[in-house]
N, C-alpha and C positions, 0 to 999 in steps of 0.2 A: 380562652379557647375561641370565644365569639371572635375576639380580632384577629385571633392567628388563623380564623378559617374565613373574614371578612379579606385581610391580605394578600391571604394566598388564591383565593378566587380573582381578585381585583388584576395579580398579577397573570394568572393564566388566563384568562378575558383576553386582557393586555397583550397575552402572546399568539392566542388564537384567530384575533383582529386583524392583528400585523401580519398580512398577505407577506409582505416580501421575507418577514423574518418565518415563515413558515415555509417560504422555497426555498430559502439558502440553509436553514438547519436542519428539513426533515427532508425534502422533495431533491433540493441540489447531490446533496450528499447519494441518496438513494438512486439518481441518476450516471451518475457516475459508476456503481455497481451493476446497475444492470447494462449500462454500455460496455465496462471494462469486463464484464463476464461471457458476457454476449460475443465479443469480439477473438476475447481468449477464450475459446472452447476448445478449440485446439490445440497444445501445447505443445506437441512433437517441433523437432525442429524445423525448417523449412527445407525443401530441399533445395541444393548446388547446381547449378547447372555447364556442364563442360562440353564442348566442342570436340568431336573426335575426328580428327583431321586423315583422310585415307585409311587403310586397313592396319588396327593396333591390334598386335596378337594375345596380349593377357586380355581384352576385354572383349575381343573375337571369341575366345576360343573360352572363354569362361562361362562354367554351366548355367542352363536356364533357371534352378532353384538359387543358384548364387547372385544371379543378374534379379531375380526380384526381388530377395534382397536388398541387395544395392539400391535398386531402385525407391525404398524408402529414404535413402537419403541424399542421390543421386541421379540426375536426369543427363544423359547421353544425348546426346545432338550431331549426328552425322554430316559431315561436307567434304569435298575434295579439294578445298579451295581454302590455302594457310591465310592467304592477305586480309580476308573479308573477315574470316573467323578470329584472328587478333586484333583487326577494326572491330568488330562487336566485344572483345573484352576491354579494351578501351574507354569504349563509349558506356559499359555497365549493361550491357545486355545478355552478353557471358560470364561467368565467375572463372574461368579456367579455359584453353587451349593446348588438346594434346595431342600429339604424333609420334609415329616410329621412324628412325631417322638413321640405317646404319647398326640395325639392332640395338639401340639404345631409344628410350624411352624422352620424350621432352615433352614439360611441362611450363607453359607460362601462363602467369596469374597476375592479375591488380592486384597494388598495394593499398589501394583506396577501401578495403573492407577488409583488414588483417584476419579480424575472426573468421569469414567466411573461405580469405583465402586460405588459413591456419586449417580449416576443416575439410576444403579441397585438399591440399596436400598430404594431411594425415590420410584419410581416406583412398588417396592412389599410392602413396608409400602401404601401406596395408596391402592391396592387392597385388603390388610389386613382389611382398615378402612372402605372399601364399601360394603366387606362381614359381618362386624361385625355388620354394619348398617342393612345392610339387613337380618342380623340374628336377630334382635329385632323386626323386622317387625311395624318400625319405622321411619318417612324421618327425615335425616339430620337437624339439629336445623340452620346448615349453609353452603352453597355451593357458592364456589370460579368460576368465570366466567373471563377467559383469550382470552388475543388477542394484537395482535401489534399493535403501533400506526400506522406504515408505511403500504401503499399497500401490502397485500400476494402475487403479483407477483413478489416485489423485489428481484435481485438477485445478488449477488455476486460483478456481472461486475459493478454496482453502485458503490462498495467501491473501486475496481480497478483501474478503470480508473482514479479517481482525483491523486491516490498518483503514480501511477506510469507516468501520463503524469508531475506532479512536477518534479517527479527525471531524466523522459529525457528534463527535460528543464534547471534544473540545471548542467546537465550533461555536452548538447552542449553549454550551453551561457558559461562555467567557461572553458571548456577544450579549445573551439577555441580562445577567447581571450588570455589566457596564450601562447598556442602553436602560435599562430600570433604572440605578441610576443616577444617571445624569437627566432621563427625563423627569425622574418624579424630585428632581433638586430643580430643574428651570421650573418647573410648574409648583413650585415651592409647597410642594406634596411632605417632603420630608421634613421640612420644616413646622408643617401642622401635625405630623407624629411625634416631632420632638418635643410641642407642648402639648399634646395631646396623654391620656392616663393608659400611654403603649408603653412598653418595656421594648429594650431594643435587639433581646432575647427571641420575640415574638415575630419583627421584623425579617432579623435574620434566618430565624427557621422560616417561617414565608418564603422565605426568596429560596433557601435548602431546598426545602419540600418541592416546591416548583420545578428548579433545576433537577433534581431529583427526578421527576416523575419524567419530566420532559426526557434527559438519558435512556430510562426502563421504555420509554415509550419508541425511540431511536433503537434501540436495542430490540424490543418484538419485533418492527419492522423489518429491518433489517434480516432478523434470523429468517423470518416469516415467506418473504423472496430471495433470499439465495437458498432454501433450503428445496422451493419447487423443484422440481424431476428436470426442467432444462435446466435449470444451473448444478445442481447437485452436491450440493455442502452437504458433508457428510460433519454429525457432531461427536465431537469424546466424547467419553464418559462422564468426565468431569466440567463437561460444557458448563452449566449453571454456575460454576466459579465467576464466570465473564457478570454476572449480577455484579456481584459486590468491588469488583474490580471498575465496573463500567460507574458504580457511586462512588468510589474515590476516586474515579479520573473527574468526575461531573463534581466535585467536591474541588479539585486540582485548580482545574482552566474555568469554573466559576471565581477564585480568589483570584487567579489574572484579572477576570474580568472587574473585580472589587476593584481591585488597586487602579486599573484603566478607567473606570469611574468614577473613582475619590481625585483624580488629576485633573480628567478632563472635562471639559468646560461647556461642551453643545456635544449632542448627537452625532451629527457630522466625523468630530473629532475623536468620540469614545469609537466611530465602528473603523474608522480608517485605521485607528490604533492595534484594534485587536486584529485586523486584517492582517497589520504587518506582522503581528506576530504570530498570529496560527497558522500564515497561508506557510509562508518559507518554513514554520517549525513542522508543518505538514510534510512537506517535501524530503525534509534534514531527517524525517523520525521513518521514512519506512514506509507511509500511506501508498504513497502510488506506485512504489517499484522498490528494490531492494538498495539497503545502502553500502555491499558490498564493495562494491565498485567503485563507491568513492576515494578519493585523496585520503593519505592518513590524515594531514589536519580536518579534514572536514568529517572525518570518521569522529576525531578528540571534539567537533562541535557538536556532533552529533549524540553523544552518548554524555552530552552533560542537558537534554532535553527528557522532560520528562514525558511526550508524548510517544518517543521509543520506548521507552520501557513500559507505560501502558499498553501499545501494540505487542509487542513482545508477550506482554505475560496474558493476554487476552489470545492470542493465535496459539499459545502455550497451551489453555486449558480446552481453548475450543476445538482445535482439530488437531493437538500435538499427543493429547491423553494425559497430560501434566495435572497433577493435583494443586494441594495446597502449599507445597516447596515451593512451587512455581509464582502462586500466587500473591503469597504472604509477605516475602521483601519488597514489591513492586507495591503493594496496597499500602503496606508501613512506610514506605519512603512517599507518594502521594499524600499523604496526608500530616508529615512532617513537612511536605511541600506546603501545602495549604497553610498551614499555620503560619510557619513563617512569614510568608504572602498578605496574608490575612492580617497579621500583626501589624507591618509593615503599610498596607490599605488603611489599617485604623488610624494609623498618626499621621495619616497627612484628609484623611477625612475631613470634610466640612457639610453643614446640613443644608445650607445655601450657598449663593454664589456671594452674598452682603463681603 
C-alpha cells in the first residue's frame, strides 16, 4: 500500500506540475464548452432574408398576426428596383428575390446555400398554398400539426456537454498514460521499479487510480459549469450513470495511451501520436457536431470508434433519461476494448530503451 500510494502521488505531482498538460486536458477541453455554449444559446434557426420587389399581394394582403409569425423565420425587404435586388442575391446579401409579374408569383434564389434556399422556397410555397386556400373560401381538406418530441426548453448545452466532456476524458486518460510512460522509461524510472520489491500490479493500479481520478475530476467540472443558469444543462435522472461510464472510457483511451507508450520512443513522439488519434477520432465520434451528415463510408468509420459510443451512451444517461440498457453495452464493450488494447501494449512493452 506504501508504494501504490508513494506512485500514485509521484504521478499526480507529475500531472499537476505539467502546466501545459493541465491546459490541454482540463482548461482546453473546458474552454471549448463554454465558447461553444456561449455562442449556441440560441438555437432557432436563423432567419431568410427576401427582397420584395413592388407590390406582392399574398404578402400585402396577409394579416398582421400571420406576418409576425413569419417573421420568426422570415425577414421581408422592400424595393422597386428588380436589377439591384437580384445583384444583392448574387453577391449573398439576399437569400431570395420576389415579384408579381402578370398575376403570377416569381421567385429567384442562389444555389450557393441549397438549405437556406430549400427553406426560402418551402416557406413561400406555404403561403402560396394558404392564400389559394383562402381564395376559394374553403378550409383545408387537411392540416399538418408540428411539434418536438423533447422539452421546448432544450438547448444546445444538452448535445454539448456529453461529446465534449468524452473527448477531455479521452484526451487525459491516453495523453498521461503514454507521456508517464515514456518519460519514466527515458529517465530509466521504470527500470528501477523493475528491480525494485514493486509488483507491477501496484504500478498499474497507480497509473488506474490517477487516470481515474483525473476523469471524475473532468467530469465535476464540467457538470459544475454547464449546469450554471447561463448555460442550463438540465440532468436526468439517471445522470450519475455518466460516473461509471466516464471510468470505462478513462480505462478505454488510457490503454491507447499504453500501447502509444510501450512504442514510442521520446515525449515528442508519444504526444504527436495520441494527437493523431484522439483529435480526428474526436471529430469522426460526435464531440463537436453531429455525424449525421456525414458520407456513409465515413458514417462505417465512424461507428467502429469507440469514442462514439461513449458519447452516445454518456448524452443517453445525462440528458436522454436512459438508464442502465443504455449504459451497460457501451461500458462492457469499453472495457473488452481495454483488454484487448492492454494485452496487445504488454507484448511489445520494454522497461528501457537498452
Amino acid at each position: 500500500m506504501s508504494a501504490f500510494t508513494s506512485l500514485s502521488r509521484a504521478m499526480a505531482l507529475g500531472l499537476i506540475r505539467d502546466r501545459s498538460a493541465v491546459f490541454f486536458m482540463l482548461i482546453f477541453p473546458l474552454m471549448f464548452l463554454a465558447l461553444f455554449g456561449a455562442l449556441l444559446q440560441d438555437d432557432g434557426v436563423s432567419r431568410s432574408t427576401v427582397i420584395q420587389v413592388g407590390d406582392v399581394s399574398v404578402l400585402d394582403d396577409m394579416p398582421d398576426e400571420r406576418l409576425t409569425e413569419l417573421s420568426d423565420a422570415l425577414t421581408i425587404q422592400r424595393t422597386g428596383a428588380l436589377g439591384p435586388a437580384l445583384e444583392d442575391v448574387r453577391a449573398g446579401d439576399a437569400d431570395a428575390v420576389l415579384w408579381e409579374e402578370a398575376g403570377r408569383l416569381q421567385l429567384r434564389y442562389s444555389a450557393a446555400d441549397p438549405a437556406r434556399a430549400g427553406t426560402v422556397v418551402g416557406l413561400l410555397e406555404s403561403i402560396v398554398q394558404t392564400a389559394n386556400v383562402a381564395a376559394t373560401g374553403q378550409p383545408p381538406a387537411f392540416e399538418l400539426t408540428t411539434g418536438q418530441v423533447e422539452d421546448e426548453s432544450i438547448k444546445p448545452i444538452q448535445h454539448l456537454t456529453p461529446g465534449l466532456l468524452g473527448w477531455a476524458v479521452a484526451t487525459g486518460a491516453s495523453f498521461m498514460s503514454a507521456f508517464t510512460l515514456v518519460n519514466w522509461r527515458k529517465k530509466r524510472i521504470l527500470r528501477r521499479l523493475w528491480l525494485a520489491p514493486v509488483s507491477p500490479v501496484t504500478v498499474i493500479g497507480a497509473r488506474v487510480g490517477v487516470s481515474l481520478g483525473l476523469a471524475f475530476a473532468q467530469t465535476a467540472i464540467f457538470l459544475a459549469v454547464a449546469t450554471i443558469p447561463f448555460y442550463g444543462l438540465r440532468l436526468a435522472g439517471s445522470w450519475w450513470l455518466t460516473l461509471p461510464l466516464v471510468a470505462c472510457g478513462a480505462l478505454a483511451f488510457m490503454s491507447i495511451g499504453l500501447l502509444v507508450g510501450a512504442w514510442a520512443k521520446t515525449e515528442e513522439a508519444a504526444n504527436g501520436a495520441v494527437q493523431v488519434v484522439i483529435l480526428p477520432m474526436a471529430f469522426l465520434s460526435g464531440s463537436f457536431f453531429p455525424t449525421d451528415d456525414m458520407p456513409g463510408w465515413l458514417r462505417t468509420v465512424s461507428d467502429a470508434l469507440p469514442l462514439k459510443y461513449l458519447n452516445e451512451a454518456i448524452q443517453d444517461v445525462l440528458t436522454r433519461g436512459e438508464g442502465w440498457g443504455a449504459a451497460l453495452p457501451t461500458a462492457g464493450g469499453l472495457l473488452l476494448f481495454t483488454a484487448v488494447l492492454t494485452a496487445i501494449a504488454a507484448r511489445i512493452f520494454r522497461w528501457d530503451d537498452a
